[in-house]
N, C-alpha and C positions, 0 to 999 in steps of 0.2 A: 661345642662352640665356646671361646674364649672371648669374653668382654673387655674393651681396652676402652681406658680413655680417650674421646673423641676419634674410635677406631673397633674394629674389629677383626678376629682372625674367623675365618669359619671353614669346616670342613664337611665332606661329604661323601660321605661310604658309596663308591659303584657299583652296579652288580657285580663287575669282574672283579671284582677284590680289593679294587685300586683307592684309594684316598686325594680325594680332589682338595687342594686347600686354595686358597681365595683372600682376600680383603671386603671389609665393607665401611668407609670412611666418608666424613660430609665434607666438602672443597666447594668452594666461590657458590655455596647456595644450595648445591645437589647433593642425594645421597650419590655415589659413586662404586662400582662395585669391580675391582681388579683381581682378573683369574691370577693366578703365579704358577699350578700345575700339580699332577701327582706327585705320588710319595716316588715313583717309578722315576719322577725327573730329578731328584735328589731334594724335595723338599718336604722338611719334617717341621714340629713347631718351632724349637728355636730359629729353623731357619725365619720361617713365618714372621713370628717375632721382629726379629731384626728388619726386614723388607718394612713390618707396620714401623718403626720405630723410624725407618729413614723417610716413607712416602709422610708421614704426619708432622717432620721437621721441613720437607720440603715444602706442606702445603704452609704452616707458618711462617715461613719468609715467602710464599707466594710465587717459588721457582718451579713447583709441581703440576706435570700435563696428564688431566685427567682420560681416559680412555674418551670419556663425550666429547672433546678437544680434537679428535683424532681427524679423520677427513670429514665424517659422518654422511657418508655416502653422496649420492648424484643431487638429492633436495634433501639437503639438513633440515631441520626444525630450526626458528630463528636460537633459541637457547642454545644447541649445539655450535650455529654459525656465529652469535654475536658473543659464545666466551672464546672462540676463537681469534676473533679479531681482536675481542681487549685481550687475549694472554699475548697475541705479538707485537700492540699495541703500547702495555702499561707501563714498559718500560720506559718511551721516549719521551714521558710525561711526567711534570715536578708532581711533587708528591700533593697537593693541595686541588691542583687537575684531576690527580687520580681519584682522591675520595669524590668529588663533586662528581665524575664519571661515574664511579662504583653506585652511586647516592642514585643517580638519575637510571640505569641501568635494573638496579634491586629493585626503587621503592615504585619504578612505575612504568619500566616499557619492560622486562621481562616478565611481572607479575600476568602484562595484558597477553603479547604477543609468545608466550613459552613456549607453547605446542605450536602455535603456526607451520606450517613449512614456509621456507623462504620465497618459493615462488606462488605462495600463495596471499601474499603479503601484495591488496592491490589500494588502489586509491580509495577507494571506498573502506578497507578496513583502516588506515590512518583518519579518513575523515572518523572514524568509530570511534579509536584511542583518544582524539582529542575533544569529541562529544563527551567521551565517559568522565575525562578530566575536569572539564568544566561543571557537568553532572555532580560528579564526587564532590568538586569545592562549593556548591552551592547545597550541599549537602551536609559539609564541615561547618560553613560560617550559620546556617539555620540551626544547627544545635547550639552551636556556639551558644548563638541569640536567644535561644529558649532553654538557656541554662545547663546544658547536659553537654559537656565537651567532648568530640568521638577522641578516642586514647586510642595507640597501636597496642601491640602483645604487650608490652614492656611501662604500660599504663602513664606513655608519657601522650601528651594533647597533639593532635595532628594539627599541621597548618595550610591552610588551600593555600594552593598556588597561584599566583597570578597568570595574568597571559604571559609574560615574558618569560616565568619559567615553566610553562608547560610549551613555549617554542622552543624554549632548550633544549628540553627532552624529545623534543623534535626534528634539532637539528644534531642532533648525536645518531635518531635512528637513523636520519640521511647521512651520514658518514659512513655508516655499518652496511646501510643499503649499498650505498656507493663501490664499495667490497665486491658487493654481491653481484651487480651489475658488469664490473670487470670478470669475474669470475664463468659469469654467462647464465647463472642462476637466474638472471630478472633481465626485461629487453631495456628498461628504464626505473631509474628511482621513484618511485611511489610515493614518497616523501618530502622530494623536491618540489618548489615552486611558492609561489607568493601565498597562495590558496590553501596551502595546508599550514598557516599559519594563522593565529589568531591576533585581532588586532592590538598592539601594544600603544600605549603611551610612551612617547621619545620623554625620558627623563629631563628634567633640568639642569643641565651642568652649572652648577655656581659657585662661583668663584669670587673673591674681595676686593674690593679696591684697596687702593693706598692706607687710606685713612680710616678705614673698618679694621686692616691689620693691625696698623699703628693700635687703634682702640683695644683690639683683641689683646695683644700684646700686654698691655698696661694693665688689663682684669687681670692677666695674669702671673704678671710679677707682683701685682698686688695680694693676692690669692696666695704665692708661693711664700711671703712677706709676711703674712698674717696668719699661716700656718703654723701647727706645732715643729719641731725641731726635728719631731720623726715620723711627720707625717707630711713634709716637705719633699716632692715627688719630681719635682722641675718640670711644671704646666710651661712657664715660658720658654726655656732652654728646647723643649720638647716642640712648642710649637714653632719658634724660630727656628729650627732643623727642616720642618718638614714646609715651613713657606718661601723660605730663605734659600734654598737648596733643589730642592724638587723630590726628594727621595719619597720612594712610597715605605708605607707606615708599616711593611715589613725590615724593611732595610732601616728604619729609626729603631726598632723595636733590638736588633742583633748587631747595633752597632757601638765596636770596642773599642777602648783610645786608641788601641794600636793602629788602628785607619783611620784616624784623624791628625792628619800632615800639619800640622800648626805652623809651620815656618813655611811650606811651600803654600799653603793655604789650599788645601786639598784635602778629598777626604777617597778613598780608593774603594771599589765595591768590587767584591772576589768571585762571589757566586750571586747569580741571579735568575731569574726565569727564563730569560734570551739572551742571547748571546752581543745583541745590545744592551743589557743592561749590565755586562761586565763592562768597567768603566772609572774612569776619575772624574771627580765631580768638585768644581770648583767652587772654593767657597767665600765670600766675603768677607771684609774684615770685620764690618757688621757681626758677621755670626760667628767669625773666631771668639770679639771681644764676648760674643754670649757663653760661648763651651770654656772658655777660659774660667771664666767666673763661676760657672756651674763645677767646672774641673776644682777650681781651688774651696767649693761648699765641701764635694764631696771627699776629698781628697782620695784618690781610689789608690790602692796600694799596689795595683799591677797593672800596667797597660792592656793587659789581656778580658780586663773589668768589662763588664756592659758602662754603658756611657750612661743610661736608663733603666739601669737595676732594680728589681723589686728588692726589699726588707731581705730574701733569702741569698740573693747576686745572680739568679736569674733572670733572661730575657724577660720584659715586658711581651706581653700579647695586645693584638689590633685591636680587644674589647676592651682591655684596660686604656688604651690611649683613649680609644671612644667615651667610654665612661665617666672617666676618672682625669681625665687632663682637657680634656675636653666639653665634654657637655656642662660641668660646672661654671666653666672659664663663660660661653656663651649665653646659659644662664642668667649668669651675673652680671654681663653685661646690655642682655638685653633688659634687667631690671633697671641699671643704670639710666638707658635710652630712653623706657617708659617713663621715669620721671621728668626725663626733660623733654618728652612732647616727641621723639624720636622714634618713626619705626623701628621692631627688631627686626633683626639679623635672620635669617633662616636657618633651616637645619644648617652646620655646618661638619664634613665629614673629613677625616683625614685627607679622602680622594680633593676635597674642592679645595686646601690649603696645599696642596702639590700641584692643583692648575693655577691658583694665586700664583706661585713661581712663575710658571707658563707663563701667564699674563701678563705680568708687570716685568718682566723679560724682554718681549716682546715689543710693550709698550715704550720700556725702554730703548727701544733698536736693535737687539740680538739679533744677529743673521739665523735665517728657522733651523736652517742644517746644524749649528752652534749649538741650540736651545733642545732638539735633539737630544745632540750628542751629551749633554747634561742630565736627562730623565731619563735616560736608556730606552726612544720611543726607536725600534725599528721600523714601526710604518710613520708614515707623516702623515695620517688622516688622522689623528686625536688631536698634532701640534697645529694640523692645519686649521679643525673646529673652533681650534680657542682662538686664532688667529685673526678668522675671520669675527669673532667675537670681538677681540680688540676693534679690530679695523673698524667695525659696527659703531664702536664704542668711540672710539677717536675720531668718527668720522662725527658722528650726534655733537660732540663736544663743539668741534670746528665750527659745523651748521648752526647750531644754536647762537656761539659767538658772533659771529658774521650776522646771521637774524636780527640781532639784537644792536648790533653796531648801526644796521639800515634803518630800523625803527629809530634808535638816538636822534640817524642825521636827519632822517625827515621831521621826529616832530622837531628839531633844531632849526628846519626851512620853515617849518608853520612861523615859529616862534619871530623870526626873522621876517618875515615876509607881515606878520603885525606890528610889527616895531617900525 
């Protein structure tokens, strides 16, 4: 037997004389074990060789269908049936879907359901998987607390999961289930339904008004002002992109002067997750007059530059905006507020300065279909949430006015009526 990296050739003397040769290679998680044949079928080691050398390039780029991939009989095991569905699957998904699928997949519905068979997959074993989840995280945060953090293999600190992401991992087994269901494997998803869900807290979407932007803005021109000469990062230019515009903070992060249209006053986005969010995105003069300026600090010597280049001329990443243009700027300015008697600001995230756009869009009078077609939303229930948030909002503004107008006129009758 010949040891290969991340591979092996093995063979196997018959009684009848013959020489069986084989692979033994690890792929999406399993060992894996591929016959190839006698020496009688015309294969020797070099031939051998070559087969490991091509199955272990193909499991690398992740083109490679292992024998457990194969039909795996009348009732697969869930492992057999669900890397089926993701190998015909991980194609049609950007790459950021994929690892988040792979993540949920490894670290926590194939460790439980591996060996299951798929029809043996009923509501009471999902109600199991989601006990054991919550089990495990109150298991995680109790060491935590008492000083001893649980680490995986790799000695890095585990982190419990909330409710909302062990429904994720839930609502991916009812995808897979879903499969399965079609297939005639199961009479119904086991997985579906409100019940096998645990209860989450609906997030707070928050977003700024007017004059918290204005404020935000000013911390951070101030900030970019007051910085060293090479440590001058464009907090403003950065955040007026992503309030000004609606782009999510991937698309600020890979955006080149070459798609920034200055005369037409456009900015063009080529690739994106949907097929709505290819698109042109109109941009104000407002926020020309900001790239401009930022254009003539940095002066880039290609069009082809990031607009937001780190020190090397690489892309910025969504931690760095969070971090570093970001949490600073708010910081700072919630310091400023606290002196003057002023609540602060809440967390603020990339996400809630791209519903700022939203909003004040909105509030402005953009037809929704319009305000849309500017954020690359293909559904209209995110533009509608914020929508009715405005409306909420405009509407409290009105009432209070009018409130306040009725109180005047009447104590104006008292006063009248004493006189």
């Amino acid at each position: 037997m010949e040891k290969r990296s991340h591979g092996q050739i093995r063979t196997h003397e018959r009684k009848d004389g013959l020489t069986t040769y084989s692979l033994r290679v690890r792929a999406y998680g399993r060992r894996e074990v591929v016959t190839l044949g006698t020496d009688a079928d015309g294969w020797t080691m070099p031939k051998a060789e070559r087969m490991l050398d091509q199955v272990l390039a193909e499991i690398q780029v992740g083109v490679w269908r292992p024998p457990s991939m194969s039909a795996g009989g009348a009732d697969p095991t869930f492992h057999e049936f669900a890397s089926r569905w993701w190998f015909a699957r991980k194609s049609e998904l950007r790459p950021t879907t994929q690892a988040d699928y792979e993540w949920r997949l490894r670290k926590h519905l194939l460790p439980f359901f591996h060996d299951f068979r798929v029809s043996a997959i009923t509501i009471a074993l999902v109600d199991e998987y989601r006990s054991e989840k919550v089990i495990e995280r109150e298991r995680i945060q109790a060491a935590a607390a008492a000083g001893r953090p649980v680490r995986d293999r790799r000695g890095q600190r585990r982190v419990a999961l909330s409710n909302e992401s062990i429904n994720k991992t839930l609502v991916l087994l009812a995808n897979i289930l879903d499969t399965a269901v079609e297939h005639g494997l199961l009479p119904s998803n086991p997985a579906r339904g409100r019940r096998r869900r645990l209860k989450a807290d609906r997030p707070t979407r928050r977003f700024l008004e007017a004059d918290e932007l204005a404020e935000l803005l000013a911390v951070a021109g101030e900030l970019d002002r007051t910085a060293r000469s090479d440590q001058r990062i464009g907090r403003r230019p950065v955040i007026a992109v992503m309030a000004k515009s609606g782009l999510r903070v991937g698309e600020v992060c890979t955006l080149r002067w070459r798609s920034v249209d200055t005369p037409h006053q456009r900015r063009v986005i080529e690739q994106a997750k949907t097929a709505a969010g290819v698109r042109e995105v109109d941009l104000s003069l407002d926020l020309i007059d900001e790239l401009n300026a930022w254009r003539a600090e940095r002066k880039p010597e290609s069009v082809d530059e990031f607009v937001f280049a780190t020190d090397s001329g690489r892309p910025r990443d969504k931690d760095s905006v969070r971090e570093r243009v970001l949490v600073p700027v708010v910081n700072r300015l919630n310091e400023i507020r606290a002196e003057r008697g002023i609540a602060p600001l809440p967390k603020i995230t990339p996400h809630a300065l791209r519903r700022t756009y939203i909003s004040l869009m909105l509030e402005a009078g953009a037809p929704l279909p319009y305000v849309m077609d500017q954020v690359g939303h293909a559904d209209s229930k995110t533009t509608l949430e914020i929508y009715a948030q405005v409306q909420k909002r405009v509407s409290r503004k009105n009432v209070h006015a009018a409130f306040d107008r009725l109180l005047n006129g009447a104590d104006s009758g008292i006063v009248a009526g004493r006189l």
